[in-house]
N, CA, C and O atoms as CSV, one atom per row, in Angstrom:
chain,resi,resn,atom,element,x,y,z
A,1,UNK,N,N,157.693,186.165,39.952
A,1,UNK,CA,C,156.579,187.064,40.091
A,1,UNK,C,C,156.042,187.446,38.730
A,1,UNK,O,O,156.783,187.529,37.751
A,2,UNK,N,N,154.732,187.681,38.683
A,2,UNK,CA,C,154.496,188.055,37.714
A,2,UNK,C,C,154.141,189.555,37.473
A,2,UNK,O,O,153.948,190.202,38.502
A,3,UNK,N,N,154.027,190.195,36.326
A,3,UNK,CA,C,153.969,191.484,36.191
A,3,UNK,C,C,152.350,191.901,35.397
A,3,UNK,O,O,151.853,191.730,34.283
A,4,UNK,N,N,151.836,192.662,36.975
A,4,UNK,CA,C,150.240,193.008,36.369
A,4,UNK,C,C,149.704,193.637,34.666
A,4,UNK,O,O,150.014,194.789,34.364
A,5,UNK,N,N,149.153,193.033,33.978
A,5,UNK,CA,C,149.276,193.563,32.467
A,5,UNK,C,C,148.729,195.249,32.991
A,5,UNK,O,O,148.160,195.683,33.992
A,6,UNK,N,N,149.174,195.762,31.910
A,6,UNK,CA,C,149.496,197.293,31.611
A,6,UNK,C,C,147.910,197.957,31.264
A,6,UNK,O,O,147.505,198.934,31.894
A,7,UNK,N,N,147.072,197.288,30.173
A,7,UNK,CA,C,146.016,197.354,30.019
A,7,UNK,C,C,145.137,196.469,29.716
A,7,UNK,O,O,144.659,196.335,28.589
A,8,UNK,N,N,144.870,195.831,30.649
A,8,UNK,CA,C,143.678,194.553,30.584
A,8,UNK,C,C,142.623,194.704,29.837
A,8,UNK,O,O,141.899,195.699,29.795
A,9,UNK,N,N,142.514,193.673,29.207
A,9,UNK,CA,C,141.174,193.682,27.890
A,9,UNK,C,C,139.887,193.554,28.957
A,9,UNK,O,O,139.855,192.978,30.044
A,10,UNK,N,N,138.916,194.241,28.309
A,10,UNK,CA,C,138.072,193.953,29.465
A,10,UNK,C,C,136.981,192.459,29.231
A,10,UNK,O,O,136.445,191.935,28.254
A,11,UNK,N,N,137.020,192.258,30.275
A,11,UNK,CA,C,136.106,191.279,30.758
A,11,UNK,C,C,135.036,191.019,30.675
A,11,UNK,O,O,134.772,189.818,30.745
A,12,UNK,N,N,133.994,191.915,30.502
A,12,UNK,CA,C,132.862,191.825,30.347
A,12,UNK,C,C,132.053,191.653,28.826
A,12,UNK,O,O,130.876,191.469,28.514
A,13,UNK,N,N,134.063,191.906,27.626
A,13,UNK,CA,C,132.923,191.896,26.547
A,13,UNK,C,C,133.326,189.753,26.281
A,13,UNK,O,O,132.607,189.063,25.558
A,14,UNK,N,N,134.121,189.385,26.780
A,14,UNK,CA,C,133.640,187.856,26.669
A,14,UNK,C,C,132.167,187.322,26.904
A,14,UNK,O,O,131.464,186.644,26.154
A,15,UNK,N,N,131.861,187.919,28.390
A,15,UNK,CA,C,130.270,187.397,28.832
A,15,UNK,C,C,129.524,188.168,27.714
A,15,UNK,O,O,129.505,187.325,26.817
A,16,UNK,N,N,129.038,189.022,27.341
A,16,UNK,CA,C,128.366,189.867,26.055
A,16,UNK,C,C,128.685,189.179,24.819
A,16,UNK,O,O,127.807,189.365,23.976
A,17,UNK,N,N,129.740,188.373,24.383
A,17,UNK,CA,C,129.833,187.539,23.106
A,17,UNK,C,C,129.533,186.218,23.291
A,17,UNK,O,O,129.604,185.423,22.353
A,18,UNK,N,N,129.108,185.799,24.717
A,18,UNK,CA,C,129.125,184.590,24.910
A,18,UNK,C,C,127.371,184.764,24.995
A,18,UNK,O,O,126.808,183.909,24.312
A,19,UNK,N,N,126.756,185.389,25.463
A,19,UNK,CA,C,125.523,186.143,25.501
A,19,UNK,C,C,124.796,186.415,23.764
A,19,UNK,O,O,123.673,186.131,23.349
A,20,UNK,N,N,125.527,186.821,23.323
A,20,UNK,CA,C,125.399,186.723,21.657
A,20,UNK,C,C,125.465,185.769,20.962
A,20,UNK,O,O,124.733,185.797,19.972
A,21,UNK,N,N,126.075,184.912,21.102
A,21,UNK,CA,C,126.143,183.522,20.834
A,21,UNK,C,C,124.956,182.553,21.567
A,21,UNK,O,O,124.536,181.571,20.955
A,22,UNK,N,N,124.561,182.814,22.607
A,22,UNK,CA,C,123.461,182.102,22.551
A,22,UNK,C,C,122.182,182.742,22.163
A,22,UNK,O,O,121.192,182.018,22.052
A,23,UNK,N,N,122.109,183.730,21.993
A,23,UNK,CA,C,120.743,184.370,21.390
A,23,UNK,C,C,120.723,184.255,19.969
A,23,UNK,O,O,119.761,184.641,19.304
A,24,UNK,N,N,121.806,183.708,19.447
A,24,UNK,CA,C,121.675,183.442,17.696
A,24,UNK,C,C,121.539,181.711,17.857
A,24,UNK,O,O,120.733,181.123,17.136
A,25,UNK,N,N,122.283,181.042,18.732
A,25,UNK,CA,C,121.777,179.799,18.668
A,25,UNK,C,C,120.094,179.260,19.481
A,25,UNK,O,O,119.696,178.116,19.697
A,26,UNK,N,N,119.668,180.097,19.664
A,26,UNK,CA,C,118.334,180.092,20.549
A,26,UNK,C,C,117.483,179.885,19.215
A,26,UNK,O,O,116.704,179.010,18.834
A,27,UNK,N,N,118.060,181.285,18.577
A,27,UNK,CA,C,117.270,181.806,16.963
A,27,UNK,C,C,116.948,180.420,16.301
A,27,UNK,O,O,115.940,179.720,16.214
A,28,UNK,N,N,118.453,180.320,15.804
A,28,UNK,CA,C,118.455,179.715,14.371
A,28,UNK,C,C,117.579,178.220,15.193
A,28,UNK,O,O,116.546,177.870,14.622
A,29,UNK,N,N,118.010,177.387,16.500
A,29,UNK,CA,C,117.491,176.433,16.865
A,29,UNK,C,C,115.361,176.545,16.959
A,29,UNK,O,O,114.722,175.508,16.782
A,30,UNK,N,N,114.770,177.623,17.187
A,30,UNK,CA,C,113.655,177.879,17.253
A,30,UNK,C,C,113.376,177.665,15.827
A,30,UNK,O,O,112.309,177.075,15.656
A,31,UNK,N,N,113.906,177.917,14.925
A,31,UNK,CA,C,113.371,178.231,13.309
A,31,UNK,C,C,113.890,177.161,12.722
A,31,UNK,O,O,113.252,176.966,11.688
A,32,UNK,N,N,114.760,176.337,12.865
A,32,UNK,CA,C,115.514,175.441,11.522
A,32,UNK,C,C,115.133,174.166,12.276
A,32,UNK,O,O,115.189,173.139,11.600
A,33,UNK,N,N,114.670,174.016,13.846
A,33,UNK,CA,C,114.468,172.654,14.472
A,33,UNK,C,C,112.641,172.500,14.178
A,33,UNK,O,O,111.958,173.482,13.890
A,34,UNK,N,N,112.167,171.328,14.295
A,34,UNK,CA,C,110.709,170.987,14.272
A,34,UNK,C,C,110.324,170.818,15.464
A,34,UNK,O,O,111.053,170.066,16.110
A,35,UNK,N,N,108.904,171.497,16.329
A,35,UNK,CA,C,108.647,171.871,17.503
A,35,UNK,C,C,108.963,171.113,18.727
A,35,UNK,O,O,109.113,171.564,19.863
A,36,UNK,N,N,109.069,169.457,18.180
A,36,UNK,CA,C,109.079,168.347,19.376
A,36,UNK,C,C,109.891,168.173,19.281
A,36,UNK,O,O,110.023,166.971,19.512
A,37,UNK,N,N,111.368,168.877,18.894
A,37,UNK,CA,C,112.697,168.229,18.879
A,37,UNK,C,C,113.275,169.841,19.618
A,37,UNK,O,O,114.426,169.884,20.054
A,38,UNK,N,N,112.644,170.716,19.672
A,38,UNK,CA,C,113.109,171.971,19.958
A,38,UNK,C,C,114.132,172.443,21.360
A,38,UNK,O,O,115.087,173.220,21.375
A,39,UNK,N,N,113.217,171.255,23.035
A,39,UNK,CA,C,113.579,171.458,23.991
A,39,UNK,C,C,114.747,170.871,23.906
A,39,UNK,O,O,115.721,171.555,24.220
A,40,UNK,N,N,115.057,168.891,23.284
A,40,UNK,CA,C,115.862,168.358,23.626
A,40,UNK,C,C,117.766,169.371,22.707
A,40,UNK,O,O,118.902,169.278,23.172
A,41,UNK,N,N,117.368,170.117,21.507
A,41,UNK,CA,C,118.149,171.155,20.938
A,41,UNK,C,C,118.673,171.947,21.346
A,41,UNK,O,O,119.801,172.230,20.941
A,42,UNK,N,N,117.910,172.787,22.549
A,42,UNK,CA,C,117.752,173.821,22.928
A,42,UNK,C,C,119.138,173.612,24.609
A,42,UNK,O,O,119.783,174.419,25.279
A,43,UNK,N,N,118.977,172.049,24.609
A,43,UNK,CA,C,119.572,171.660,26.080
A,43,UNK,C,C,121.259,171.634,25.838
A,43,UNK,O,O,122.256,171.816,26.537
A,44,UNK,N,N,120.938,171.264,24.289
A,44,UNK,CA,C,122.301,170.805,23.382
A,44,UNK,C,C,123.220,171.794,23.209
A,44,UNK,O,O,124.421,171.743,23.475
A,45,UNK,N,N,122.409,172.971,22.610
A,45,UNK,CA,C,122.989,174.498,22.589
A,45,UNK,C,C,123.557,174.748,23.824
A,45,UNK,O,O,124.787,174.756,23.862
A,46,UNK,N,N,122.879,174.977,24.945
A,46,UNK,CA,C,123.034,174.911,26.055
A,46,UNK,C,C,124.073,174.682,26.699
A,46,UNK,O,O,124.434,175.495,27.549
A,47,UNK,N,N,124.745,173.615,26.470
A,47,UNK,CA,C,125.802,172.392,27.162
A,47,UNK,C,C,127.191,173.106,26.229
A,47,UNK,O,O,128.401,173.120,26.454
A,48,UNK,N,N,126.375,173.643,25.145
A,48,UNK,CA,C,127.550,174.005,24.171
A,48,UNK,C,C,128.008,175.479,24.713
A,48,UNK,O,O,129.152,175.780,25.053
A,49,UNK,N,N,126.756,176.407,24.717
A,49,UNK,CA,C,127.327,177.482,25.399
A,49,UNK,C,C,127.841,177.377,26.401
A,49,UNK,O,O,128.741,178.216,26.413
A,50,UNK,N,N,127.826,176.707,27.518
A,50,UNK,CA,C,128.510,176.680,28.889
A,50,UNK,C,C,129.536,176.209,28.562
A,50,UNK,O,O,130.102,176.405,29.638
A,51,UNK,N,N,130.608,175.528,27.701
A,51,UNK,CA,C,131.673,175.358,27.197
A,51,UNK,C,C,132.705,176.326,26.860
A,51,UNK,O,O,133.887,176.524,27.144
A,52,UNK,N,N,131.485,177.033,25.895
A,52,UNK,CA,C,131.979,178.054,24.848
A,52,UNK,C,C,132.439,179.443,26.333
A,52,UNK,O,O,133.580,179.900,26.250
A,53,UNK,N,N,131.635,179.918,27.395
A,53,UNK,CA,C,131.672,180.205,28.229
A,53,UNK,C,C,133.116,180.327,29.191
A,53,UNK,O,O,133.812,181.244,29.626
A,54,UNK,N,N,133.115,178.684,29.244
A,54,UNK,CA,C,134.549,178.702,29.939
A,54,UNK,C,C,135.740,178.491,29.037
A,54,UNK,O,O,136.897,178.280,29.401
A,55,UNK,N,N,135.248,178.586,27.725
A,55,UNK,CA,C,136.530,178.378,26.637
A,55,UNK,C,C,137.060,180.252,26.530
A,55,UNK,O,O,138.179,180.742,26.379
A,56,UNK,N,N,135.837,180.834,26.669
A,56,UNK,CA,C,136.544,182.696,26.439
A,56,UNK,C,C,137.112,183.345,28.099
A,56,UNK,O,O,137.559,184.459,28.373
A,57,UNK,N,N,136.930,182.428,28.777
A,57,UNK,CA,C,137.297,183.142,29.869
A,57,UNK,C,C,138.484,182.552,30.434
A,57,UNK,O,O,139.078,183.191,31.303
A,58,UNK,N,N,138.961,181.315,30.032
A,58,UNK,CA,C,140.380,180.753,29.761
A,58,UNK,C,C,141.325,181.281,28.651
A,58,UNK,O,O,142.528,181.021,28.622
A,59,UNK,N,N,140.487,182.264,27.479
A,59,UNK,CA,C,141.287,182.141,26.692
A,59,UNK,C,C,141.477,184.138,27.231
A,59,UNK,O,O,142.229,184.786,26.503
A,60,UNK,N,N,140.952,184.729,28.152
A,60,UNK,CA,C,140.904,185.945,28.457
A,60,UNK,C,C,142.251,185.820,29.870
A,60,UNK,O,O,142.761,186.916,30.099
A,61,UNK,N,N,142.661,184.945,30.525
A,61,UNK,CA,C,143.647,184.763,31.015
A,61,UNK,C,C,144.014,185.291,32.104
A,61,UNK,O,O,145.205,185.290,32.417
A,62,UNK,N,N,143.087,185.824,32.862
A,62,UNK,CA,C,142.937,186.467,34.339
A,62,UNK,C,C,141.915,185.291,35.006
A,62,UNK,O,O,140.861,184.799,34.603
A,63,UNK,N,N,142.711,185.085,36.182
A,63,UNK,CA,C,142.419,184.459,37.575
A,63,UNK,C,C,141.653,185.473,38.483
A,63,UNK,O,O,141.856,185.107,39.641
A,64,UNK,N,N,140.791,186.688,38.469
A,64,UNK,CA,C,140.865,187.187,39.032
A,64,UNK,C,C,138.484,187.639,38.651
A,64,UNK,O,O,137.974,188.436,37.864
A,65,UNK,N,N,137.971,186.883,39.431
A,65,UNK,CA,C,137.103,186.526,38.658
A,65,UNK,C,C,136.616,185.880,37.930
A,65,UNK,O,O,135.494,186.142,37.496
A,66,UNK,N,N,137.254,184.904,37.591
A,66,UNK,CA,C,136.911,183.620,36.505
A,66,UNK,C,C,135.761,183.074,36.858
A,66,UNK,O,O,135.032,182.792,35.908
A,67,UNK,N,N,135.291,182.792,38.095
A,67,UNK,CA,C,134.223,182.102,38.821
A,67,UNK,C,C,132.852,182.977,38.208
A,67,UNK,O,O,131.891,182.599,37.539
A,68,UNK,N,N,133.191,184.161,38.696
A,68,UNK,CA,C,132.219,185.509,38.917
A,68,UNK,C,C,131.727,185.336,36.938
A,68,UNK,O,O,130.553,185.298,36.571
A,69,UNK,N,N,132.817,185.266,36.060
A,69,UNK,CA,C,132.621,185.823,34.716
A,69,UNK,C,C,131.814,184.469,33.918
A,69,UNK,O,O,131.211,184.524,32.846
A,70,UNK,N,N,131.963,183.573,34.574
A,70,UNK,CA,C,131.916,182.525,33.880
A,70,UNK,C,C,130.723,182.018,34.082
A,70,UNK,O,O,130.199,181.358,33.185
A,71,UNK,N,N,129.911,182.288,35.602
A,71,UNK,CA,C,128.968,182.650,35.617
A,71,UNK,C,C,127.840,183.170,35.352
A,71,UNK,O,O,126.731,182.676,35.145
A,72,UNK,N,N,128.415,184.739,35.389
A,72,UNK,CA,C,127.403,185.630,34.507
A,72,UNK,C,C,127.105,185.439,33.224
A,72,UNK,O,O,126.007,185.713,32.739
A,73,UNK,N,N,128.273,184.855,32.466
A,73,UNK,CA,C,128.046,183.921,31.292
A,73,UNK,C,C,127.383,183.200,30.882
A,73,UNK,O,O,126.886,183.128,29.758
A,74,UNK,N,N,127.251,182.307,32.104
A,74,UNK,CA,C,126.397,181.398,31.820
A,74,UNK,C,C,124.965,181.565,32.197
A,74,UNK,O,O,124.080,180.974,31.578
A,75,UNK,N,N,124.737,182.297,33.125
A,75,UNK,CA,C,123.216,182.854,33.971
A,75,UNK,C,C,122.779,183.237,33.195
A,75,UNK,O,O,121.744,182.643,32.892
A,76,UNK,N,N,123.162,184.466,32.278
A,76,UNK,CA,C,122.755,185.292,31.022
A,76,UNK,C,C,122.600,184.116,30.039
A,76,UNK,O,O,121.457,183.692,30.203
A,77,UNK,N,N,123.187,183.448,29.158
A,77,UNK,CA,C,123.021,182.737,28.174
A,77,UNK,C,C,122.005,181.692,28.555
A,77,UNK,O,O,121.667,180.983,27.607
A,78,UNK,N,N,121.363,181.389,29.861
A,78,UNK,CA,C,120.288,180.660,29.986
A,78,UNK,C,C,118.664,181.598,30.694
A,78,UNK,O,O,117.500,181.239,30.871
A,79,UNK,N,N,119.240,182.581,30.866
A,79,UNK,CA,C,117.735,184.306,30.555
A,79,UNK,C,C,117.441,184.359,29.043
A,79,UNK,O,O,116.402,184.860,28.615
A,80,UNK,N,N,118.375,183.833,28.258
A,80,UNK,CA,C,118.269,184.599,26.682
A,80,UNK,C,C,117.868,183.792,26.300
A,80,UNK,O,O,116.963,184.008,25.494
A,81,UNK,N,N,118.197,182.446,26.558
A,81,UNK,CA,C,117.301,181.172,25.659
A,81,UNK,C,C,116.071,180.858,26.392
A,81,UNK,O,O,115.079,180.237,26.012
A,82,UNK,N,N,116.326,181.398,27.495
A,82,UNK,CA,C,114.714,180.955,28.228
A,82,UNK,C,C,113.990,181.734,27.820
A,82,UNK,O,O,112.843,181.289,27.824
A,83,UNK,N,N,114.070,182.820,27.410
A,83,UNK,CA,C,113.124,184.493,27.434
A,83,UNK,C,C,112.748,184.017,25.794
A,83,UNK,O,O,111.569,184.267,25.541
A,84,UNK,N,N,113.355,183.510,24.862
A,84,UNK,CA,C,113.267,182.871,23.615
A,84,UNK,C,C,112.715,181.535,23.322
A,84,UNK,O,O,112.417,180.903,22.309
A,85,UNK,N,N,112.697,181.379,24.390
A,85,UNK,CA,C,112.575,179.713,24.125
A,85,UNK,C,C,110.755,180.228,25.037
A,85,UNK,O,O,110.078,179.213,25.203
A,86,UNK,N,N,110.360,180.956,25.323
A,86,UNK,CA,C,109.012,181.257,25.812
A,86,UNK,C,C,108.655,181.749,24.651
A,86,UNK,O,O,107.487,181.408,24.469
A,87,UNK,N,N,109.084,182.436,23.674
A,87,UNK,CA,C,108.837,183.034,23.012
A,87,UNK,C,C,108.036,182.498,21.770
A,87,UNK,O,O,106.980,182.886,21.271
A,88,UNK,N,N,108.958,181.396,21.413
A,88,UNK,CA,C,108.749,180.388,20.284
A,88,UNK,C,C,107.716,179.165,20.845
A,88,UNK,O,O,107.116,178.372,20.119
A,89,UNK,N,N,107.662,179.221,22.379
A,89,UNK,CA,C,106.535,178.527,22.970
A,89,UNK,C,C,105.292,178.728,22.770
A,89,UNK,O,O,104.367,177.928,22.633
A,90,UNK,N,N,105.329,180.138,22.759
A,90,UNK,CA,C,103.626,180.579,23.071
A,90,UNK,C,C,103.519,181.254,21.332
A,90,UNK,O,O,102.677,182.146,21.228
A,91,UNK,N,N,103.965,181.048,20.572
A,91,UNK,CA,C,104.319,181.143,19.249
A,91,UNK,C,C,103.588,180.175,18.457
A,91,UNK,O,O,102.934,180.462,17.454
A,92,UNK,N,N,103.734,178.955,18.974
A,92,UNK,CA,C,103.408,177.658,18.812
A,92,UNK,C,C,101.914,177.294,19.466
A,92,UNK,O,O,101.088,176.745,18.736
A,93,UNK,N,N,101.579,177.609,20.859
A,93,UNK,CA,C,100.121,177.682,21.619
A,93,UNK,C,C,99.338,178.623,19.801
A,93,UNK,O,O,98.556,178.257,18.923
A,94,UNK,N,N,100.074,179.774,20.046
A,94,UNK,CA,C,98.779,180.868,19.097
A,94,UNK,C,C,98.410,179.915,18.053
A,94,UNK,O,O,97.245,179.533,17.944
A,95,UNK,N,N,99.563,179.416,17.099
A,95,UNK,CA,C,99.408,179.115,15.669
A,95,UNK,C,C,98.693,178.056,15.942
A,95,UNK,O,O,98.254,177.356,15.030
């Protein structure tokens, strides 16, 4: 049997760093990539955060929600690059 931990780290700040991590790779990919290379970058990040995603919620070590966290992880980290990735779109229409 196992013995329920005493004080569980919480959970929600993995999805919030995993969430942070893609809003700096949204960034730096909008500014350091050239406009017609931006989407296929942006897919790359992407593939990377959903990794990075299930790499903090394996390394957070509760079965109890993993589905639910890993999720919101990932739902959020593709609102933040989309909401950014419009951003640097119509950025591009003005200029």
């Amino acid at each position: 049997m196992t013995e329920p931990a005493l004080a569980p780290r919480n959970a929600f700040v993995g999805v919030l760093a995993v969430w942070a991590v893609a809003f700096v790779a949204s960034i730096a990919v909008g500014v350091f990539v050239p406009e017609e290379w931006r989407v296929p970058w942006l897919l790359v990040a992407f593939g990377a955060i959903i990794l990075l995603s299930f790499a903090v919620q394996l390394w957070y070590g509760r079965t109890q929600g993993f589905i639910l966290r890993v999720g919101g992880g990932a739902l959020g980290a593709l609102l933040v690059m989309g909401v950014i990735s419009v951003g640097f779109g119509l950025a591009a229409l003005v200029a």
